[in-house]
mmCIF entry with sequence, helices, sheets and N, C-alpha, C, O atoms, coordinates in Angstrom:
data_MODEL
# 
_entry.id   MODEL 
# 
_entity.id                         1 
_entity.type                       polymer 
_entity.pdbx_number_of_molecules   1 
# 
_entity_poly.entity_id                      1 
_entity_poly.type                           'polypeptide(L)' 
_entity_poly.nstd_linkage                   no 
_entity_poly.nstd_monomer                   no 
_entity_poly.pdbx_seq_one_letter_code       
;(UNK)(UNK)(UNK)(UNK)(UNK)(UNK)(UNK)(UNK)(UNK)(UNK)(UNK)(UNK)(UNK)(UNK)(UNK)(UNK)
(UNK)(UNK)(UNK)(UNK)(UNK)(UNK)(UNK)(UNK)(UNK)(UNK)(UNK)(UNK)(UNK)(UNK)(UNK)(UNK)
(UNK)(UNK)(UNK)(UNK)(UNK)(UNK)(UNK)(UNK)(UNK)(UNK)(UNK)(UNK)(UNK)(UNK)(UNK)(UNK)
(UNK)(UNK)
;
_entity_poly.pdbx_seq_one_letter_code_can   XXXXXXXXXXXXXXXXXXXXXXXXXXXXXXXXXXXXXXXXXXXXXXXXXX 
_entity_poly.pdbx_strand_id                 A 
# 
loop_
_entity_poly_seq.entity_id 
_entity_poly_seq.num 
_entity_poly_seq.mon_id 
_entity_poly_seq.hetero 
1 1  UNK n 
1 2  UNK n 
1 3  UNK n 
1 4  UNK n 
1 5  UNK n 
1 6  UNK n 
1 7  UNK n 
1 8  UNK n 
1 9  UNK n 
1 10 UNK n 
1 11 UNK n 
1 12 UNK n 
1 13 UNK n 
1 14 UNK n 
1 15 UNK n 
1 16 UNK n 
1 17 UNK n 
1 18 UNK n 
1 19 UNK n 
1 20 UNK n 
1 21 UNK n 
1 22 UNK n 
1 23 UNK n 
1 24 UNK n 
1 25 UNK n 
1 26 UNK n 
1 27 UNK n 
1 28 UNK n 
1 29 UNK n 
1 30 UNK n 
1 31 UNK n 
1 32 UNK n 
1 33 UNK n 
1 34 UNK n 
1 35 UNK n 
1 36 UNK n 
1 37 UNK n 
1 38 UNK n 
1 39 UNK n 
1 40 UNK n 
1 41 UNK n 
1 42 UNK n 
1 43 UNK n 
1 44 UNK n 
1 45 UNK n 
1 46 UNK n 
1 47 UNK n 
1 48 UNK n 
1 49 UNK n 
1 50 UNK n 
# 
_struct_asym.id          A 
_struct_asym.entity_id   1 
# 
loop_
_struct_conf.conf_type_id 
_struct_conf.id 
_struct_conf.pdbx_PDB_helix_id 
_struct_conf.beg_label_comp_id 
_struct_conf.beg_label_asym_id 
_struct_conf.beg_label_seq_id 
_struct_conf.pdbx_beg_PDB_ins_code 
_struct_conf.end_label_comp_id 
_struct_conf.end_label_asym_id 
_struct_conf.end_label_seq_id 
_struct_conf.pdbx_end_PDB_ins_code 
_struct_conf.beg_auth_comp_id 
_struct_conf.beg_auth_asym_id 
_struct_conf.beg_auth_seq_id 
_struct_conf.end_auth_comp_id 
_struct_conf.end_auth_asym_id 
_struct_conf.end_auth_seq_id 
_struct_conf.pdbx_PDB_helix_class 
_struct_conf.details 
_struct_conf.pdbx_PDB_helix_length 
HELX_P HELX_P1 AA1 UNK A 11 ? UNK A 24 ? UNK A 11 UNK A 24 1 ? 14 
HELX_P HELX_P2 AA2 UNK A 30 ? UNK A 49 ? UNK A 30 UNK A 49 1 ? 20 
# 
_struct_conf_type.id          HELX_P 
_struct_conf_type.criteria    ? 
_struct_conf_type.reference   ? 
# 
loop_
_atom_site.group_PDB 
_atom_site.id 
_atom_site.type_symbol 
_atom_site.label_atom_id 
_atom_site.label_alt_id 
_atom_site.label_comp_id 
_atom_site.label_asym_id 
_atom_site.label_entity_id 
_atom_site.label_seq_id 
_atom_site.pdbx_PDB_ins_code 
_atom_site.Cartn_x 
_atom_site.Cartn_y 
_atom_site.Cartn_z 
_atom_site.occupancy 
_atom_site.B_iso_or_equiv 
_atom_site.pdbx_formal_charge 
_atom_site.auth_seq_id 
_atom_site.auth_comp_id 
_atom_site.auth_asym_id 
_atom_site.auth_atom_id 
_atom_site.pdbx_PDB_model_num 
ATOM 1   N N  . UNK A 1 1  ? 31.829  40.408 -0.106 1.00 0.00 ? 1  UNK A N  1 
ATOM 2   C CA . UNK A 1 1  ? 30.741  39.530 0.261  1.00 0.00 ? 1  UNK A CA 1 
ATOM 3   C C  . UNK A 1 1  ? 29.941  40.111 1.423  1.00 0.00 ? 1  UNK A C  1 
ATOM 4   O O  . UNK A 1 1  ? 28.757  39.811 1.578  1.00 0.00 ? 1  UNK A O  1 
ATOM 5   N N  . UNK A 1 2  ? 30.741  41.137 2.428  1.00 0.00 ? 2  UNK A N  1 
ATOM 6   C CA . UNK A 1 2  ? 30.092  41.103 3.437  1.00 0.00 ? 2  UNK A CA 1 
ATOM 7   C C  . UNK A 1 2  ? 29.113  41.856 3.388  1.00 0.00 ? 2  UNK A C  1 
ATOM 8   O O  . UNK A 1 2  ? 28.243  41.809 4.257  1.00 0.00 ? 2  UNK A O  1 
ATOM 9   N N  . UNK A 1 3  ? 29.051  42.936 2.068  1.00 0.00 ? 3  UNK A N  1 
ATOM 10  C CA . UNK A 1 3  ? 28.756  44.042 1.455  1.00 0.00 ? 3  UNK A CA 1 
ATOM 11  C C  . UNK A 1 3  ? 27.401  44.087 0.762  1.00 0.00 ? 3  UNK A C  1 
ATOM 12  O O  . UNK A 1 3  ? 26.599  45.012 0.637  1.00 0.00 ? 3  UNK A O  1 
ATOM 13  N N  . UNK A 1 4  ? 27.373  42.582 0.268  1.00 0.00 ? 4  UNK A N  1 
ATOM 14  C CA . UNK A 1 4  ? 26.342  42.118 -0.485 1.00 0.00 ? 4  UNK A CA 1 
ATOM 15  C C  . UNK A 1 4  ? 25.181  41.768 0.845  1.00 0.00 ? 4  UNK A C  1 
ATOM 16  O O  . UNK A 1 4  ? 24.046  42.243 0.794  1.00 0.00 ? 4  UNK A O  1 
ATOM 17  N N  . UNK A 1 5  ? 25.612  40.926 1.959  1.00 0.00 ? 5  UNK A N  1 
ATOM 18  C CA . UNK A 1 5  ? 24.729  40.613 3.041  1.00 0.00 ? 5  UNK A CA 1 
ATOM 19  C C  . UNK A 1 5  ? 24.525  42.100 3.690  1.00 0.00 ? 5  UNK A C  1 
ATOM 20  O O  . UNK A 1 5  ? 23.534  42.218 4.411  1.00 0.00 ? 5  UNK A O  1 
ATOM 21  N N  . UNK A 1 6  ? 25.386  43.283 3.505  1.00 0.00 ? 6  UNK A N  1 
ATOM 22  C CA . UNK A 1 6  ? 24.647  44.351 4.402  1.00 0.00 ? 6  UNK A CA 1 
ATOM 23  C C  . UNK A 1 6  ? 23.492  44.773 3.654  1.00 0.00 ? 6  UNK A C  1 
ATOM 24  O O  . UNK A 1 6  ? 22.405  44.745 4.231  1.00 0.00 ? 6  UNK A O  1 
ATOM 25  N N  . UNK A 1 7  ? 23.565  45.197 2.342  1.00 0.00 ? 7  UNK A N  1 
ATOM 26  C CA . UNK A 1 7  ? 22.719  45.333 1.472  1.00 0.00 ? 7  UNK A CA 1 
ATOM 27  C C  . UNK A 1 7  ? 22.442  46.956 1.551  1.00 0.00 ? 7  UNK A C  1 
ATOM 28  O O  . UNK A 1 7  ? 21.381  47.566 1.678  1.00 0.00 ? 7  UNK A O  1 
ATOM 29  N N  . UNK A 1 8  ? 23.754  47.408 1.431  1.00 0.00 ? 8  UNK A N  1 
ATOM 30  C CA . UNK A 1 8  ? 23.707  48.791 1.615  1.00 0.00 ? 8  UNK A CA 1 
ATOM 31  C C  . UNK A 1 8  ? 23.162  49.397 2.748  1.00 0.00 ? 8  UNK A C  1 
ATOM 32  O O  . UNK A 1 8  ? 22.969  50.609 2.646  1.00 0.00 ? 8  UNK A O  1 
ATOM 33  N N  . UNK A 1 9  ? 22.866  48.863 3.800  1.00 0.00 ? 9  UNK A N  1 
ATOM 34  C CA . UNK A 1 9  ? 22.277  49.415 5.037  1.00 0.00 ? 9  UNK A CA 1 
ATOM 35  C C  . UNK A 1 9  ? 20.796  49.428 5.358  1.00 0.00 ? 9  UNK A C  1 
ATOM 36  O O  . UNK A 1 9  ? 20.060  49.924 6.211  1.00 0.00 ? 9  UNK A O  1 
ATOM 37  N N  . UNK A 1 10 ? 20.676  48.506 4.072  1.00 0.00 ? 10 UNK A N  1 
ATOM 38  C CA . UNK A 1 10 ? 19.036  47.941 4.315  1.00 0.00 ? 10 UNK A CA 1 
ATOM 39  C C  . UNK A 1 10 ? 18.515  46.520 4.170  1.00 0.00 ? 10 UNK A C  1 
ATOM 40  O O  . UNK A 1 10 ? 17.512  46.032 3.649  1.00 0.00 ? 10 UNK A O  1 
ATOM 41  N N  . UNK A 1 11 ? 19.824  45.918 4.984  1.00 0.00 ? 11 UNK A N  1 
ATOM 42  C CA . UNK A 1 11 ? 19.823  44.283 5.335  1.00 0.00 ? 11 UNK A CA 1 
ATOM 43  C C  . UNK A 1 11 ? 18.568  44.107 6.039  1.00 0.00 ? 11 UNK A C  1 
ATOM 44  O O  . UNK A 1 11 ? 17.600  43.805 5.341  1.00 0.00 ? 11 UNK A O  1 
ATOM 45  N N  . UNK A 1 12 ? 18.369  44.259 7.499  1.00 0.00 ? 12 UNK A N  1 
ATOM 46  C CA . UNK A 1 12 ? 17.282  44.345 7.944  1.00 0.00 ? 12 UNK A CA 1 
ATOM 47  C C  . UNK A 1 12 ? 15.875  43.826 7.097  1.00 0.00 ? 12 UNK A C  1 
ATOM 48  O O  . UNK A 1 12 ? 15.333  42.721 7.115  1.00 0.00 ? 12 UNK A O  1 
ATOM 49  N N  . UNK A 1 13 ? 15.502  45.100 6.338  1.00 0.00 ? 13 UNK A N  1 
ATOM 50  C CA . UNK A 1 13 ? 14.418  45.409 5.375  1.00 0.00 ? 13 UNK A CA 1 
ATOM 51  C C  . UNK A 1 13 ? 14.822  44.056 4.267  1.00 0.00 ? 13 UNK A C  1 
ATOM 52  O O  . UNK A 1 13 ? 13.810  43.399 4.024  1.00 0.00 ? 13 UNK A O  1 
ATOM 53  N N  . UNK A 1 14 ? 15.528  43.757 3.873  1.00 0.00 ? 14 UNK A N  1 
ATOM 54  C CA . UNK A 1 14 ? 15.634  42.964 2.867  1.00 0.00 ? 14 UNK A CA 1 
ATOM 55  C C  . UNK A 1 14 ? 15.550  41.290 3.318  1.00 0.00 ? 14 UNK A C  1 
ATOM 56  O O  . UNK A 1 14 ? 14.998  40.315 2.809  1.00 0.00 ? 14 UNK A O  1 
ATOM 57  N N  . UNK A 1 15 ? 16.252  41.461 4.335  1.00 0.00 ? 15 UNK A N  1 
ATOM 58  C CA . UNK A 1 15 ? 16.079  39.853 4.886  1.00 0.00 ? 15 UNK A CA 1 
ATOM 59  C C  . UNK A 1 15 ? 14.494  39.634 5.604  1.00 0.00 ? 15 UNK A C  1 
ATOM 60  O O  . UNK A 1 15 ? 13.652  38.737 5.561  1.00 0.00 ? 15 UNK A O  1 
ATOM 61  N N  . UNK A 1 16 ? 14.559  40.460 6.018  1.00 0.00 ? 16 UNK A N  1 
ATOM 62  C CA . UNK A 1 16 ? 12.942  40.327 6.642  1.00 0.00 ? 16 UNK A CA 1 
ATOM 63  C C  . UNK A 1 16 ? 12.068  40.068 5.520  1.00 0.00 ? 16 UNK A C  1 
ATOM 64  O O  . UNK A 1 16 ? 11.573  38.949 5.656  1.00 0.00 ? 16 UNK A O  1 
ATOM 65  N N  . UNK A 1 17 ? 11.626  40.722 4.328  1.00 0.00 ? 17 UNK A N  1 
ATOM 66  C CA . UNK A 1 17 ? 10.910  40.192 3.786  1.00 0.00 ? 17 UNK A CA 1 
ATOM 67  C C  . UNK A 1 17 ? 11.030  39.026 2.718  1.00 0.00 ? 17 UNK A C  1 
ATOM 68  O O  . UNK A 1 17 ? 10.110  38.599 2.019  1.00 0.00 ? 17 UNK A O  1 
ATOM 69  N N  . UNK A 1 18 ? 12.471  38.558 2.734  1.00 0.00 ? 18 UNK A N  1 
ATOM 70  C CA . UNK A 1 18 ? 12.973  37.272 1.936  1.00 0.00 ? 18 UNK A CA 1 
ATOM 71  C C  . UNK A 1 18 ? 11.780  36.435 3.594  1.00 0.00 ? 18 UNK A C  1 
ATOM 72  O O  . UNK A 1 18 ? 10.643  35.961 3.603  1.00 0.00 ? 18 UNK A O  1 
ATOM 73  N N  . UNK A 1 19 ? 12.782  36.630 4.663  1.00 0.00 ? 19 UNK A N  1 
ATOM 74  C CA . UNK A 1 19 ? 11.714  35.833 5.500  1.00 0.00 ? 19 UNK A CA 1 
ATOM 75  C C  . UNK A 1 19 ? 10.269  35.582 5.255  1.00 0.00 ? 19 UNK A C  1 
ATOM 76  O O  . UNK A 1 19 ? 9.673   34.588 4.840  1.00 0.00 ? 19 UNK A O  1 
ATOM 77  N N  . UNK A 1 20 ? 9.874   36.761 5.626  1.00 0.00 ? 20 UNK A N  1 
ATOM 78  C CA . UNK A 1 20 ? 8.815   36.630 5.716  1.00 0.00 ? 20 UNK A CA 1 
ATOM 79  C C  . UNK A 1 20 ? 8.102   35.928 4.264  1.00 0.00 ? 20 UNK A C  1 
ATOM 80  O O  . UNK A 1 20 ? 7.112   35.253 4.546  1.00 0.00 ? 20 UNK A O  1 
ATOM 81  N N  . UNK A 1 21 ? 8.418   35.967 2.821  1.00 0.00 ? 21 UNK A N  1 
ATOM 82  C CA . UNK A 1 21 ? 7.566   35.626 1.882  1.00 0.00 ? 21 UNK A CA 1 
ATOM 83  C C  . UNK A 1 21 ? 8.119   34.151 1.750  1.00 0.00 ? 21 UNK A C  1 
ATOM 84  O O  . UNK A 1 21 ? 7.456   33.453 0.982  1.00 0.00 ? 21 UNK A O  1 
ATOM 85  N N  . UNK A 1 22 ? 9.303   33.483 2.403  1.00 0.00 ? 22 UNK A N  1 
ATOM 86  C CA . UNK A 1 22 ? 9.389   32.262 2.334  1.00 0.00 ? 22 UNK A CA 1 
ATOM 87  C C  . UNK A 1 22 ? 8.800   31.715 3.434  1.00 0.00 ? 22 UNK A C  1 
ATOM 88  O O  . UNK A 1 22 ? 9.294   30.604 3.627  1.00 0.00 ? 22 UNK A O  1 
ATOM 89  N N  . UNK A 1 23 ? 8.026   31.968 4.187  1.00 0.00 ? 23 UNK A N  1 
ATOM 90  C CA . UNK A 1 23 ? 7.011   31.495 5.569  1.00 0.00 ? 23 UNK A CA 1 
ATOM 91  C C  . UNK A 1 23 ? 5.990   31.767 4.868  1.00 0.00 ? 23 UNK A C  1 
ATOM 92  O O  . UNK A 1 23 ? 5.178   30.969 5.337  1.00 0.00 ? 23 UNK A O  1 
ATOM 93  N N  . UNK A 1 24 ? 5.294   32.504 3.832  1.00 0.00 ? 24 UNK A N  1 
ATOM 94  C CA . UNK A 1 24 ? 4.048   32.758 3.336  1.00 0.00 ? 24 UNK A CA 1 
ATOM 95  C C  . UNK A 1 24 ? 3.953   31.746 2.700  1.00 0.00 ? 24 UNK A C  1 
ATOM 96  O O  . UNK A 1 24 ? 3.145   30.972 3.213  1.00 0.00 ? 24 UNK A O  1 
ATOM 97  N N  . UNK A 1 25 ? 4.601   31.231 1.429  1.00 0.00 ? 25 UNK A N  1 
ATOM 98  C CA . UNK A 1 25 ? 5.071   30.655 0.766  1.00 0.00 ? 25 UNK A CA 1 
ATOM 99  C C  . UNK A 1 25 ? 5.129   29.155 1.350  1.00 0.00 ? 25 UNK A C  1 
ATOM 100 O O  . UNK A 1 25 ? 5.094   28.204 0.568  1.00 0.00 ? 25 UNK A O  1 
ATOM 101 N N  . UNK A 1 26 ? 5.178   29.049 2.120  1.00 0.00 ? 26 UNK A N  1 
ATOM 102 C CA . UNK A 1 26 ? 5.768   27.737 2.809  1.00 0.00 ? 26 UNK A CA 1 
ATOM 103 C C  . UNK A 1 26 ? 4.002   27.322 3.623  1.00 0.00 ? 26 UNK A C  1 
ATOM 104 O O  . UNK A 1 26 ? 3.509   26.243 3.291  1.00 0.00 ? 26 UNK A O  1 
ATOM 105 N N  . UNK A 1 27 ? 3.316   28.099 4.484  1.00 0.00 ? 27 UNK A N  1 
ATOM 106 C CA . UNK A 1 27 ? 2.368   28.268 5.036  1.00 0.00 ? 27 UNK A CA 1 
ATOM 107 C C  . UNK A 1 27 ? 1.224   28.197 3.404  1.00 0.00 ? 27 UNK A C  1 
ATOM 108 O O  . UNK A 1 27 ? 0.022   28.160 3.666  1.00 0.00 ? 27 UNK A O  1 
ATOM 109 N N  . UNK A 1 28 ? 1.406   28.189 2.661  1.00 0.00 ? 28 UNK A N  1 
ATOM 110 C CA . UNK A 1 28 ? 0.608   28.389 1.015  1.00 0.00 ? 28 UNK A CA 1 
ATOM 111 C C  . UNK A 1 28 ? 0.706   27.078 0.749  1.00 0.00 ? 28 UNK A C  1 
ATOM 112 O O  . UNK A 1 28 ? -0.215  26.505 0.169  1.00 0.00 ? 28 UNK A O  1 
ATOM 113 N N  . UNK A 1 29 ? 1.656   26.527 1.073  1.00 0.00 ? 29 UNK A N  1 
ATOM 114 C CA . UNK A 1 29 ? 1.881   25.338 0.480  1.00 0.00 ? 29 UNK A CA 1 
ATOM 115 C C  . UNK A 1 29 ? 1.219   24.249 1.525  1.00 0.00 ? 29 UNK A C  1 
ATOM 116 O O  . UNK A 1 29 ? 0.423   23.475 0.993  1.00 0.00 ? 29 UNK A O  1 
ATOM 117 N N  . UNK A 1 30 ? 1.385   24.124 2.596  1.00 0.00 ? 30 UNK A N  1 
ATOM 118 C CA . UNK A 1 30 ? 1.172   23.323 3.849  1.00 0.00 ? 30 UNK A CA 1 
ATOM 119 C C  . UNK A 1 30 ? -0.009  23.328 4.443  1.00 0.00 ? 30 UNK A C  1 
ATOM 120 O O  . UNK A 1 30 ? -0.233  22.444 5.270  1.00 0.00 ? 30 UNK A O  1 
ATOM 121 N N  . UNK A 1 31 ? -1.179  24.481 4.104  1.00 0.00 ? 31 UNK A N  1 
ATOM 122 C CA . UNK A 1 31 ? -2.036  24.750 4.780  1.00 0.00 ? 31 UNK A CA 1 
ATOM 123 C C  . UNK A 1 31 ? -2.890  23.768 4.161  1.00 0.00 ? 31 UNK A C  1 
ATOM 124 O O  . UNK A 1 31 ? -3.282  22.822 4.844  1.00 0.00 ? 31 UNK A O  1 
ATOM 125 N N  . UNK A 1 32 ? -3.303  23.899 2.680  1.00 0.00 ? 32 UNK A N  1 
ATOM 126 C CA . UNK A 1 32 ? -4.426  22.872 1.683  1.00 0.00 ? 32 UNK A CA 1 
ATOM 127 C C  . UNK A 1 32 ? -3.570  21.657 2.335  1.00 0.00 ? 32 UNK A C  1 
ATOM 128 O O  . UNK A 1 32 ? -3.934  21.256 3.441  1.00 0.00 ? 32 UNK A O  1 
ATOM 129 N N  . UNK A 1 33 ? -2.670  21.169 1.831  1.00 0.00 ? 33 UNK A N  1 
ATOM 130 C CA . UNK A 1 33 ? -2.342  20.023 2.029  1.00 0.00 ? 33 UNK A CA 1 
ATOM 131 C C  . UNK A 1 33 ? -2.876  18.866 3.227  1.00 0.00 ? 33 UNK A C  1 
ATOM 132 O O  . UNK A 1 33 ? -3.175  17.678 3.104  1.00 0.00 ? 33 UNK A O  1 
ATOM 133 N N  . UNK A 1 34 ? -2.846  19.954 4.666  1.00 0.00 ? 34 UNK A N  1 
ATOM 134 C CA . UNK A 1 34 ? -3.379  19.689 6.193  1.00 0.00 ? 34 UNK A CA 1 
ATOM 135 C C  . UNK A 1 34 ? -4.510  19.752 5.698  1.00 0.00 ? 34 UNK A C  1 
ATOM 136 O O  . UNK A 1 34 ? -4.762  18.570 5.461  1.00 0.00 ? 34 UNK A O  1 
ATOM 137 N N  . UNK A 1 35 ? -5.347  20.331 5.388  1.00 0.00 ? 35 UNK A N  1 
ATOM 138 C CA . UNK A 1 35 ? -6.714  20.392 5.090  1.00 0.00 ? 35 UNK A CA 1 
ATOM 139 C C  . UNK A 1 35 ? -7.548  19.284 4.389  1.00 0.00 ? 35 UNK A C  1 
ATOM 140 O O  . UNK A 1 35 ? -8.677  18.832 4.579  1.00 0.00 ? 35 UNK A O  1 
ATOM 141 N N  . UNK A 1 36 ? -6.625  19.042 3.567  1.00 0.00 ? 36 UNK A N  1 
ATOM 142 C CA . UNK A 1 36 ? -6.986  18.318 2.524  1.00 0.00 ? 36 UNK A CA 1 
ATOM 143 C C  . UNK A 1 36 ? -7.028  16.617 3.521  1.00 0.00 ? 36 UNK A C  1 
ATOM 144 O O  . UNK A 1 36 ? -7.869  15.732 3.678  1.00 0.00 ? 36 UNK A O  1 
ATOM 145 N N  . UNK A 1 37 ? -5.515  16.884 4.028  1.00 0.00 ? 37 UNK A N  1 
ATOM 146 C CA . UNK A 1 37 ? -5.938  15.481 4.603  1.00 0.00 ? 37 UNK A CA 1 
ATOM 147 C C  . UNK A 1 37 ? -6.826  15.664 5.949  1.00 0.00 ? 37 UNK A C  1 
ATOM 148 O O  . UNK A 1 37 ? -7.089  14.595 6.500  1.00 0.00 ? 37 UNK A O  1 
ATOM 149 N N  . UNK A 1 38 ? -7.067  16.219 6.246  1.00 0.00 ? 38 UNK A N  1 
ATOM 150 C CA . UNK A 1 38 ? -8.261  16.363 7.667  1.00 0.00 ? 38 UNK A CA 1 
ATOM 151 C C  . UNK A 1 38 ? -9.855  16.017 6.511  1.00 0.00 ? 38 UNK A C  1 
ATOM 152 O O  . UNK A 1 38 ? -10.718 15.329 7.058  1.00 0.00 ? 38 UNK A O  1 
ATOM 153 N N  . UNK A 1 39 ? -10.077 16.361 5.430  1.00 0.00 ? 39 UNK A N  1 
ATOM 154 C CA . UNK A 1 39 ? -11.058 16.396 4.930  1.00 0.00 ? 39 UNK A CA 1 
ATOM 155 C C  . UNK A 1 39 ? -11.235 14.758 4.560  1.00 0.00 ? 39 UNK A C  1 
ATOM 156 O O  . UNK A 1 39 ? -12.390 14.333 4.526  1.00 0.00 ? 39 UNK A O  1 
ATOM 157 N N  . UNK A 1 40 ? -10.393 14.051 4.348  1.00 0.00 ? 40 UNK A N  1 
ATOM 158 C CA . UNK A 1 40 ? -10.270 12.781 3.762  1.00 0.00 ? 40 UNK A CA 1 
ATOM 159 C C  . UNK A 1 40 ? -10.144 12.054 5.193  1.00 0.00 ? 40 UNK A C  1 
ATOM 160 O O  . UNK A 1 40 ? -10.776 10.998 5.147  1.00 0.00 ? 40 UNK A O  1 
ATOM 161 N N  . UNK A 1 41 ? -9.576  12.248 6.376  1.00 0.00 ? 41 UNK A N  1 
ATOM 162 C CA . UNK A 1 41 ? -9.645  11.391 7.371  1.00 0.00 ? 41 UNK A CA 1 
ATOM 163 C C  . UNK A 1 41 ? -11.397 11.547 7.871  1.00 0.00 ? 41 UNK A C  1 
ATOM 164 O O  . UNK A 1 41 ? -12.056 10.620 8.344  1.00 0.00 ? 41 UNK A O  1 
ATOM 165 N N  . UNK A 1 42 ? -11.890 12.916 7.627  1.00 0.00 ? 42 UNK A N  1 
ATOM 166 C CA . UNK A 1 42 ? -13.291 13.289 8.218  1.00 0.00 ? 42 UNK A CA 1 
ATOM 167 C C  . UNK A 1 42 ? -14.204 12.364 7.146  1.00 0.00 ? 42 UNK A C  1 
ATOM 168 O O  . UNK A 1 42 ? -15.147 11.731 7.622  1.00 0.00 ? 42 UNK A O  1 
ATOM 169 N N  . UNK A 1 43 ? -14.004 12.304 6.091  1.00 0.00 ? 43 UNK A N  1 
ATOM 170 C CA . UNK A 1 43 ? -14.890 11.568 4.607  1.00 0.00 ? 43 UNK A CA 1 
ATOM 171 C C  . UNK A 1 43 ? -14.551 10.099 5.237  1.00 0.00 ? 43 UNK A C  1 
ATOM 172 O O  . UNK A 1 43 ? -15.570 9.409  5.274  1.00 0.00 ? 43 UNK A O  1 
ATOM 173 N N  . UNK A 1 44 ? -13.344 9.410  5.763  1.00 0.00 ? 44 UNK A N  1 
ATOM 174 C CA . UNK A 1 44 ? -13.112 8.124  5.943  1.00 0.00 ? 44 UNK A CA 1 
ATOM 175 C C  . UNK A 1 44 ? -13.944 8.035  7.189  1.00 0.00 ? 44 UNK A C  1 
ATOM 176 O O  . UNK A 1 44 ? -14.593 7.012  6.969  1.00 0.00 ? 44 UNK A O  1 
ATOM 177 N N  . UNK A 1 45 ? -14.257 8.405  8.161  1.00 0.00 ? 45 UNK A N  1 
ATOM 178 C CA . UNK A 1 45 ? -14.544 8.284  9.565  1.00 0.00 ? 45 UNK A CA 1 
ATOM 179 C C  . UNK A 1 45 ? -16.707 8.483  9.144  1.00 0.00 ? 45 UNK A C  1 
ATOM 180 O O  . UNK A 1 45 ? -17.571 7.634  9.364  1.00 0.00 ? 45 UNK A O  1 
ATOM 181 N N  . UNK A 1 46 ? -16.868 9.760  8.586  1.00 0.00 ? 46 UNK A N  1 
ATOM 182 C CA . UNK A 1 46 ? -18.482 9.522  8.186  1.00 0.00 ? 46 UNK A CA 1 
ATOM 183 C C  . UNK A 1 46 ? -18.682 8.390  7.648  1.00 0.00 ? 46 UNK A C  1 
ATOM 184 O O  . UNK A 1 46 ? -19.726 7.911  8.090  1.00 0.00 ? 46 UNK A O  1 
ATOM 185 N N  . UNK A 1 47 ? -17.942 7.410  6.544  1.00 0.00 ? 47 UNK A N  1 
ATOM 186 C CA . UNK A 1 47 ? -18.210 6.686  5.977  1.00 0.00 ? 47 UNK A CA 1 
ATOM 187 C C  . UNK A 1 47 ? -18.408 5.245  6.487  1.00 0.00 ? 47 UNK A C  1 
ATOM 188 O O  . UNK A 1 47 ? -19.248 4.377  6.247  1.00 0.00 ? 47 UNK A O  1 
ATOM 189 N N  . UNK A 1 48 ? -17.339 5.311  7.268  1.00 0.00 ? 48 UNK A N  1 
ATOM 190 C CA . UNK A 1 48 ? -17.257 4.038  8.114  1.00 0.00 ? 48 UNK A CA 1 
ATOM 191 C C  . UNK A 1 48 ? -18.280 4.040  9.245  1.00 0.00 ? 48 UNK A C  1 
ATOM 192 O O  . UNK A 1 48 ? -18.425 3.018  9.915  1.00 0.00 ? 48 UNK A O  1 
ATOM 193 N N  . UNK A 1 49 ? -18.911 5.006  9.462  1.00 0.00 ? 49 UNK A N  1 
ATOM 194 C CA . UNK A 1 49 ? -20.271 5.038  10.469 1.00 0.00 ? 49 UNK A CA 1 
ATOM 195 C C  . UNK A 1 49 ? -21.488 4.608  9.559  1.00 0.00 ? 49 UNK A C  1 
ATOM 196 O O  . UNK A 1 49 ? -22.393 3.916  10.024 1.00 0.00 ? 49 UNK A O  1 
ATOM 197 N N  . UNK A 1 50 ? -21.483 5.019  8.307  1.00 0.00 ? 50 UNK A N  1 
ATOM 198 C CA . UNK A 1 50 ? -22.611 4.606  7.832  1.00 0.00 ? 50 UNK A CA 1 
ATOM 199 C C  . UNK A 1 50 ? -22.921 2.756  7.537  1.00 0.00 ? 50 UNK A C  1 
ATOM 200 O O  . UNK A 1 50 ? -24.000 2.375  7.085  1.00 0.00 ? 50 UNK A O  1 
# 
């Protein structure tokens, strides 16, 4: 097992980019979402002025 986590001596390299593409991945997902609702609180707030 421990063999499988060294990853032949290129654990480092391998976990880093599992990291890194599950923060891309995660940041892909979360970013529209924030947006989306900033766009709908901004559409509720013009509207209610008019």
């Amino acid at each position: 097992m421990a063999e499988f986590f060294h990853m032949g001596g290129y654990a480092f390299y391998v976990w880093m980019s599992f990291g890194i593409s599950a923060l891309v991945l995660l940041v892909n997902f979360l970013q529209p979402l924030l947006k989306h609702r900033q766009a709908l609180r901004e559409a509720e707030d013009y509207y209610s002025e008019v």
